[in-house]
C-alpha positions, 0 to 999 in steps of 0.5 A: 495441493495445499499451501505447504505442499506448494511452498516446498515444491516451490523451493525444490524448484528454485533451489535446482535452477538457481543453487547456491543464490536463493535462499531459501524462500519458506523464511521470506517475510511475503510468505505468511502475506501470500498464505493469507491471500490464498486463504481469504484472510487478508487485513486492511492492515497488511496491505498499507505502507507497500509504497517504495517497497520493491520486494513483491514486485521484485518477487513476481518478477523472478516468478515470471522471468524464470516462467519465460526462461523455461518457456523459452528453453522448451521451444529451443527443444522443439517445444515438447512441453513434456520436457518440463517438470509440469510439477514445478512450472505449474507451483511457478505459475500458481506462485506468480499468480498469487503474488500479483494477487496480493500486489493487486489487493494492495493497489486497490487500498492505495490509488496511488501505489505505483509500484503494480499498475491495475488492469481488467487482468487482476480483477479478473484474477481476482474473481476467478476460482482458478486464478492461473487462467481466470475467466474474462468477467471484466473488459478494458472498457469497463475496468477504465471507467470503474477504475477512473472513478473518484477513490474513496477512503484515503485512496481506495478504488471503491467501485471496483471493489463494489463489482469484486464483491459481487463475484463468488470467488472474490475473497474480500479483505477484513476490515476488522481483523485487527480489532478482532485479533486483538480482542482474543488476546485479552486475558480472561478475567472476571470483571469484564470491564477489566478487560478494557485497557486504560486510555493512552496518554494523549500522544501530543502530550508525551510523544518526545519521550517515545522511541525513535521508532515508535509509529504514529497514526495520522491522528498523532501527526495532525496533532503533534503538527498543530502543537508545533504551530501549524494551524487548520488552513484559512482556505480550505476545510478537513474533510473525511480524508485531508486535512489542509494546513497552513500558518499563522499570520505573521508567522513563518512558513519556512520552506513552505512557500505556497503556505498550504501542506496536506496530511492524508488521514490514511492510518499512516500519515501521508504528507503531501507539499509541493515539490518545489518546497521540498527541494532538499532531500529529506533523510530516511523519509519514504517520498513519492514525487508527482509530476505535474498535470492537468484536469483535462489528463487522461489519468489524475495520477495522485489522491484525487481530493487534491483537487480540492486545494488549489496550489496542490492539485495540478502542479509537480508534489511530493508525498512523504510518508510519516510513520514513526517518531524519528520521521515525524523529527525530520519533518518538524526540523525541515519545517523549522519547528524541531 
């Protein structure tokens, strides 16, 4: 059955058990998401910034609970199975499985989403041709040690994806697909150099008079930061993923007590200080608070190249997402520097 035929037994099915409270679900912003995961054209991009957002987790769980309530109804029935529309259980089942498919592609990129704790299960589904009852390829034991393995890349589990890339069925995510798509969209001309858009005006130079909602990479933060007056920290180095800083002598560090914040160079900057400097709520900012731990935890629980600074590797710390202009304002005003 194909993806649309699918999507429209999916709707009949809910729309029967829920009428009149699911919209309807072939407008759903996830759909185009799961249609890719289905077709192995998934990007790199699609699978950033999901922290804190409780759609496809909330969707999974709708799958689920309305898989459990036909479940149970057919065993107070007797459990005749041929009292279910197999039709609809099975598009329930088959949705289910995609969805946390997709939630499991999105976990891999980022170790410290979490939202969808990995297990052995998604890899195995994963790598499985029939993803509703996929072949058990990988153990607990084996998926522990792939999985406690150092993340790489701004928070990737390389080495659990080195072993999906081994298998046949695993479709790998597109690392490319956006230079890719956005290079078809360039209009033919007859002197290809023509084609090749003029440089942007560095963003540290005429990022005030951006829209609000205007995005940023990391790169733009980093930048915009150090113009501001933050500088490279005294103690610790950049490296391919952080990048330390800290304040000038004498200068004040405001909130920052400890005098070292992180930017996470992901394409979406990720901002990581202490908890404890961050007590005051920070309006409109995606923020994800770590307990503390140890080295000897089973679980490090945060992006494991903080374990290279020293007043952020162990005690309670905050990460803030700055996606936009206006995110980056907020930032810069509790900072003391707006």
């Amino acid at each position: 059955m194909r993806f649309e035929e699918r999507l429209e037994v999916l709707q009949q099915c809910l729309g029967q058990i829920y009428p009149g409270v699911i919209s309807d679900v072939r407008h759903s912003p996830l759909i185009p998401l799961l249609e890719r995961c289905e077709g192995g054209t998934l990007r790199s991009s699609d699978l950033l910034d999901w922290q804190g957002d409780f759609c496809p987790v909330a969707w999974l769980n709708l799958l689920q609970s309305t898989l459990r309530a036909m479940d149970d109804w057919c065993e107070r029935l007797g459990g005749d199975r041929g009292l279910l529309d197999l039709e609809h259980y099975q598009v329930l089942q088959y949705f289910a499985a995609l969805t946390a498919n997709l939630l499991s592609y999105v976990a891999l990129y980022d170790s410290d989403f979490i939202d969808y704790p990995l297990g052995s299960e998604d890899i195995n589904r994963l790598a499985a041709k029939d993803i509703i009852q996929p072949t058990r390829l990988i153990g607990h034991k084996e998926f522990s040690r792939l999985y406690d393995a150092a993340p790489l890349d701004g928070g990737r589990h390389e080495a659990l994806l080195d072993w999906l890339s081994g298998r046949r069925y695993f479709k790998a995510v597109s690392e490319k697909g956006d230079i890719a798509a956005q290079d078809s969209r360039l209009p033919e001309q007859a002197d290809p150099e023509k084609r090749l858009p003029k440089p942007p005006a560095a963003v540290g130079d005429t990022w005030q008079l951006r829209a609000e909602s205007d995005k940023l990479s990391s790169e733009d933060v980093i930048d915009i930061l150090q113009r501001h007056g933050l500088v490279p920290h005294a103690a610790y180095r950049e490296t391919k993923y952080l990048k330390p800083l800290g304040f000038k002598p004498g200068d004040s560090a405001g909130p920052v007590a400890c005098g070292v914040l992180v930017v996470e160079k992901t394409k979406t900057a990720n901002l990581w200080l202490l908890t404890a400097d961050v007590a005051e709520p920070l309006s409109g900012l995606s923020r994800v608070d770590y307990p503390a731990t140890s080295p000897t935890a089973e679980r490090y629980g945060r992006n494991s190249n903080l374990q290279k600074i020293a007043e952020l590797a162990y005690a309670p710390v905050s990460k803030i997402k700055i996606k936009t202009v206006a995110e980056l304002r907020s930032v810069l005003t509790y900072l003391g520097r707006g």
